[in-house]
N, C-alpha and C positions, 0 to 999 in steps of 0.2 A: 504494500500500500504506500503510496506518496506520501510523504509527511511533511510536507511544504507547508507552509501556511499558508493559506490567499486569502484577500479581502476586495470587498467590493460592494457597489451602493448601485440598485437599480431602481428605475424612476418609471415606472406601467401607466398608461394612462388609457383608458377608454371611456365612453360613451355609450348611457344606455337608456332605452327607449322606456323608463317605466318610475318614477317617481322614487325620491330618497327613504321613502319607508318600505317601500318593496325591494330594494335594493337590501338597507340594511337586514329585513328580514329574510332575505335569503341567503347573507354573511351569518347570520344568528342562532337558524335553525341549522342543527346539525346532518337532519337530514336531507333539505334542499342543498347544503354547503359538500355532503359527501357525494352526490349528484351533479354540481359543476365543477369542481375541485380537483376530478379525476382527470388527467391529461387527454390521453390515448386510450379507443378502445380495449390495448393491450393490458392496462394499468387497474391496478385497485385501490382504493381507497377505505380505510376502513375504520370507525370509528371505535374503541374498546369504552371509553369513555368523553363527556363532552359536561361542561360544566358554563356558560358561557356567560360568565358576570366578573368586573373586577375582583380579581385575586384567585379567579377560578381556574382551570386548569382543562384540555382536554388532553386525552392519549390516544394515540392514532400507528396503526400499522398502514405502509405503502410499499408499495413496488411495482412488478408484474403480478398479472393474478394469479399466476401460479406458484409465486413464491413473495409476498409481500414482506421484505427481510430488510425493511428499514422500518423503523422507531422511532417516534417522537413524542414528546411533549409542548406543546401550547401551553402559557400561562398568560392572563388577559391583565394587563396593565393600565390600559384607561379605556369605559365604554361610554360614548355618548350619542342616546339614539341618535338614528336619520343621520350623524354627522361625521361619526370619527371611532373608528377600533385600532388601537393599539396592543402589537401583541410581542413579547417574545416565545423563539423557540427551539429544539433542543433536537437532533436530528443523528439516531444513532445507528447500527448495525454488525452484531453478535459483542454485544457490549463496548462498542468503542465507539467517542463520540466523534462521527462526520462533519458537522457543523453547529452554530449558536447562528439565531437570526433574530434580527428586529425589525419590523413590520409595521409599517402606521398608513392605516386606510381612511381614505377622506372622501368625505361624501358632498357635493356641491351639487345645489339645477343648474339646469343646464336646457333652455328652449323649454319643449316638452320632458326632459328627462333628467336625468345624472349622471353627472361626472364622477366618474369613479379614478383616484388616483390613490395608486399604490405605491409607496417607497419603501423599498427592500435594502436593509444591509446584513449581510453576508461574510461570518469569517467562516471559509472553510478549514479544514483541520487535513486533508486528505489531498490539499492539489487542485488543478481548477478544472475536476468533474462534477463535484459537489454546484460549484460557481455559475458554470454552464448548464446544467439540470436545473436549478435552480428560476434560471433563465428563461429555458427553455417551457420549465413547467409553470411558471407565474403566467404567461404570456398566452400558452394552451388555454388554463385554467380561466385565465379573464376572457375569452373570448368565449369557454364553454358558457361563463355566465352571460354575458349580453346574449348569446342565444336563448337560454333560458328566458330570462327576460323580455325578450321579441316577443316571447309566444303569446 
């Protein structure tokens, strides 16, 4: 395994056709959230626990669906409906920790809709697969949701 450190800050933004409390309630609910969350057909998402109020906690298995062999923990740091979810999180596999991330989602209108803007920071622990997945999967993930959202 790499053991390089990386670090890095990503700045997500999209645009979504359906009002800041539907927004937020679909960041909220654990089960619309393991619903857009998921990347790729190929991927799973899977909640063990979900807890989702300042100072609460969720614990989540991911991966492929056949083998979901990453771990994490969510811990929710400030909630303000309709407006803003800030979270850290803890990203492990066969007990070794892959990443620490911090998370601050802002919810603006926007015409008919909202702006949904995500800023990701990212230290990996492993090299810059963690960094790039990371990337890759926020970007999936916002755009599973404005579909959602569409309907």
């Amino acid at each position: 395994m790499d053991q390089q450190i990386k670090q890095h800050t990503f700045v997500f933004e999209r645009l979504c056709n359906a009002g800041k409390e539907r927004v937020f309630n679909a960041m909220a609910d654990p089960v619309q959230r393991a619903s857009w969350s998921t990347p790729p057909e190929s991927a799973a998402f899977i909640y063990d626990s979900a807890d989702f109020r300042e100072g609460g906690q969720d614990v989540f298995r991911c991966g492929s669906r056949d083998n979901p062999q990453y771990t994490g923990t969510a811990t929710y740091i400030s909630i303000v409906p309709n407006a803003r979810i800030v979270w850290c999180e803890v990203v492990k596999s066969a007990g070794h920790i892959l990443a620490a991330l911090l998370i601050t989602t802002s919810l603006e209108d926007h015409d008919e809709g909202t702006r949904v803007q995500m800023a990701v920071q990212i230290t990996s622990f492993c090299g810059d697969a963690m960094v790039q997945g990371t990337e890759t999967g926020t970007n999936a993930s916002l755009d599973n949701l404005v579909r959602l959202l569409s309907q």
